[in-house]
DOLUMNU-586740 format. One record per atom (N, C-alpha, C): y, z, x. Coordinates in steps of 0.02 Angstrom, whole numbers, plus 50000, padded with zeros to 5 digits. Each point is the difference from the previous one (the first is absolute). Layout:
BEGIN
YZX ...
END
This chain:
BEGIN
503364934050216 500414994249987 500554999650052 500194992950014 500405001450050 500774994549973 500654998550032 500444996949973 500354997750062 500194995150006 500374996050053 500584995949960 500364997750025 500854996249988 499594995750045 500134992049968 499874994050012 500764996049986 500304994050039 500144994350008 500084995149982 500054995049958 499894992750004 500814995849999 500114997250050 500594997149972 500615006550011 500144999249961 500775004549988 499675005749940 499534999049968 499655005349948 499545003550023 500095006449968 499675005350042 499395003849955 499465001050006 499445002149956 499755006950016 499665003149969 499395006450020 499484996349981 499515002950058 499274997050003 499675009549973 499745002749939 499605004650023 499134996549989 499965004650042 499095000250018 499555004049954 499504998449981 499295004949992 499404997950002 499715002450028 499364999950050 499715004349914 499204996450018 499525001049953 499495007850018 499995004349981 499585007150014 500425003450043 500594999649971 500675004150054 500325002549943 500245006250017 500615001549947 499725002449942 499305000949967 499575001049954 500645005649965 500095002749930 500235001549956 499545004849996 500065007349966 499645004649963 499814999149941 500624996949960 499625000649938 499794991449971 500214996450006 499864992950000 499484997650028 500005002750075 499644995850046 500144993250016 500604999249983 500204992850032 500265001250085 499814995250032 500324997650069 500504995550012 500205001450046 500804998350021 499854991949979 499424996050014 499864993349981 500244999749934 499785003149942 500075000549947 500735002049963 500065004850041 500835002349967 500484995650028 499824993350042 500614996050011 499704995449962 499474997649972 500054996249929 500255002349957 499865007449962 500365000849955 500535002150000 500545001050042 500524998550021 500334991750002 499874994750019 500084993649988 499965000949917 499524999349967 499935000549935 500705002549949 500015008050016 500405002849982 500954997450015 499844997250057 501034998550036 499894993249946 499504993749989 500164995549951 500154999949934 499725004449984 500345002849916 500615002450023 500145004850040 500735003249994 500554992950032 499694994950027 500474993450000 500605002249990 500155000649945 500444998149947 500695005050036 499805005550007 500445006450013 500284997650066 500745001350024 500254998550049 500135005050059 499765005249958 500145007950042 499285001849997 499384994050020 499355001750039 499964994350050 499575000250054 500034995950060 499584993849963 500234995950025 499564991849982 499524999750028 499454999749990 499374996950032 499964993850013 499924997050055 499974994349999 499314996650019 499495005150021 499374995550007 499465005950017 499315000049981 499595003450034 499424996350025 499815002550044 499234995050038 499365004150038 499624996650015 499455005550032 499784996450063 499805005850049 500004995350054 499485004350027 499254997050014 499555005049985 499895004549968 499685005950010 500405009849982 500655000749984 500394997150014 500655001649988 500384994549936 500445005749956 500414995449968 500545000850002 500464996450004 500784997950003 500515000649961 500555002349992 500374999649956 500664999450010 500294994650008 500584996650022 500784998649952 500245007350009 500725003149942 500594993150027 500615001049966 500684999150021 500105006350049 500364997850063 500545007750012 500365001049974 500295006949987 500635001050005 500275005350038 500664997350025 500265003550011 500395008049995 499615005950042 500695004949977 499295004550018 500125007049984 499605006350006 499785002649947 499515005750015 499615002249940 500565005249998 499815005449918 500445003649974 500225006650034 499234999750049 500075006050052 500465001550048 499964991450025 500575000350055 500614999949987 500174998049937 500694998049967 500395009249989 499575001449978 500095008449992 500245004450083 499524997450026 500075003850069 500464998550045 500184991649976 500644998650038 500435000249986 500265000549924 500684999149962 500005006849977 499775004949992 499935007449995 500845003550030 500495001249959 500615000350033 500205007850039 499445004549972 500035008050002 499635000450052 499894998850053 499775002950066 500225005050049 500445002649955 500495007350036 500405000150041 500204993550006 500454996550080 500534995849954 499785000549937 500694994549978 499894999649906 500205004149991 500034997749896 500554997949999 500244996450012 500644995649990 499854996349925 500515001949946 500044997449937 499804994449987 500424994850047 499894993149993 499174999450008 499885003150059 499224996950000 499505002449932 499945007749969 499725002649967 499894996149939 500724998249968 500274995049954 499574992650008 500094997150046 499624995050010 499335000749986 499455005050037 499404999550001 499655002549937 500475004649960 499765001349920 500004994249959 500804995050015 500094994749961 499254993650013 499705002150087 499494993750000 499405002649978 499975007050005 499305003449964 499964998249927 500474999149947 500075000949957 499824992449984 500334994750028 499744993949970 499264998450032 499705000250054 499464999650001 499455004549955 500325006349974 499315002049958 500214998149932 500584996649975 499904996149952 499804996750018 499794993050062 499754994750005 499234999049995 500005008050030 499095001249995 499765000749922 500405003949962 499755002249941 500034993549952 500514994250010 499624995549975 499484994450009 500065000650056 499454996350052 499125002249960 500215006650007 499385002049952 499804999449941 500574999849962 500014999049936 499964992349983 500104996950041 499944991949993 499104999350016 499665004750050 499394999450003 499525001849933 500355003349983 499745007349946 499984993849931 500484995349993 500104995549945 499554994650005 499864997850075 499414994449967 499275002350028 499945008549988 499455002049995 499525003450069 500675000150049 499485004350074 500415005350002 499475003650033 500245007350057 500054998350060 500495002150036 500125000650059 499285001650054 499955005449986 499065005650034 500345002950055 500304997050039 500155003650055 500945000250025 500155003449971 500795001050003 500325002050054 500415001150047 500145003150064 500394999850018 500605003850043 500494996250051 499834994550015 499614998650033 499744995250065 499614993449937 499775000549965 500174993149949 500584997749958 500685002350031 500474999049980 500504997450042 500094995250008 500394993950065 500515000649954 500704999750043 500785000849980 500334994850056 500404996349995 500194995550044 500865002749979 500504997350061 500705003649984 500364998649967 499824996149959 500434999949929 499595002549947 499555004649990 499675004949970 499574995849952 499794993650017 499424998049955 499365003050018 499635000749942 499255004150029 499464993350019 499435003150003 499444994849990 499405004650023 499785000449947 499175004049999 499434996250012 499835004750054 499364994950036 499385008249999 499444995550026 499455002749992 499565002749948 499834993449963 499605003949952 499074998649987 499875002050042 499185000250022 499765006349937 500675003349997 499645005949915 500185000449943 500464993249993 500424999649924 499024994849970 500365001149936 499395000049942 500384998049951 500004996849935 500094998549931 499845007249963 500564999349951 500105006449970 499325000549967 499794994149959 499355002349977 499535001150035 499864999350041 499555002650017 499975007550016 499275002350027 500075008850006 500195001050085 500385003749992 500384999150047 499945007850058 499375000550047 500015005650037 500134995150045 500465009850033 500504998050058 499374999450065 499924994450049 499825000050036 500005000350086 500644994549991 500495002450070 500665003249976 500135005650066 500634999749970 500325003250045 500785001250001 500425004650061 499925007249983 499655005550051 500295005450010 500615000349967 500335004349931 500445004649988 500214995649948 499844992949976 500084999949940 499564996649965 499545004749988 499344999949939 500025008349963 499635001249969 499905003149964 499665005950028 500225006049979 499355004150029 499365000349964 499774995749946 499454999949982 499574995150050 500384995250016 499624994150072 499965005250041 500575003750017 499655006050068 499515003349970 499825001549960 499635004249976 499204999349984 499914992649973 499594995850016 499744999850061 500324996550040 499925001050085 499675003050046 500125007049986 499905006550004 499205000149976 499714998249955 499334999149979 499544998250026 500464994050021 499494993750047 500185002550092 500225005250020 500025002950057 500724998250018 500324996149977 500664998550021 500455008449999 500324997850028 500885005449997 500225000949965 500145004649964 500605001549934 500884998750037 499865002050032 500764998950032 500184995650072 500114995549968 500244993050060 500645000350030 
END
């Protein structure tokens, strides 16, 4: 799958890509074609939530299908960490320490209800991460990427997911099917 920042006007979009017999899944067997439909699918029910990315269109263009978000502005949770991180051994200066607990602290309340607002009209996340977690500088979130969130009812094996936060029973699994226990 691939993702580009698009243009129009003064409004700014993500285009991601998936190509059909690319990207194949282990346990699903869906392709990147597929997981950006059900992804489109999935971002229109979550509509409603303001702390998930808007979808605004999907299309197919041969092999390939389209999926055309809102941007937003700001960084994933990784970078926010790595840049605002005040203890780098060159400077714990109070003021800063103070600050970056006070912004850690409202963003993982922002996340925890972000989730819990998902959790209420009935999805899982699937794939949780730093890096699906966009923070812009006034600490609004917006959760993007969900090619592995699912409806609670349904049965729900983990299929994609980040190295280091799944379960060690998914590593373990893994491990079966010739994969790595340790990613």
């Amino acid at each position: 799958m691939g993702c580009i920042s698009l243009r129009e006007t003064a409004k700014k979009y993500i285009l991601k890509e998936g190509r059909k017999n690319v990207g194949v899944s282990d346990r699903s067997c869906l392709d990147a074609f597929h997981r950006i439909k059900h992804e489109y699918q999935i971002l229109r029910s979550l509509s409603p939530l303001s702390d998930v990315v808007n979808a605004v269109d999907c299309f197919d263009v041969w092999n390939h299908a389209f999926l055309v978000e809102d941007f937003f502005e700001g960084r994933d949770l990784q970078q926010y960490i790595a840049m605002e991180f005040p203890f780098d051994g060159c400077s714990a200066r109070t003021d800063c320490s103070d600050s970056y607990w006070r912004g850690c602290k409202e963003i993982a309340t922002k996340l925890e209800s972000a989730i819990a607002k998902m959790h209420g009209i009935g999805f899982a996340v699937g794939d949780l991460s730093l890096s699906n977690v966009l923070i812009n500088d006034s600490l609004e979130i917006k959760l993007i990427d969900f090619e592995a969130a699912k409806k609670l009812s349904q049965d729900f094996q983990v299929d994609i997911a980040t190295p280091g936060f799944t379960t060690m029973l998914y590593a373990t699994m893994n491990n079966k099917i010739g994969m790595p226990s340790r990613l």
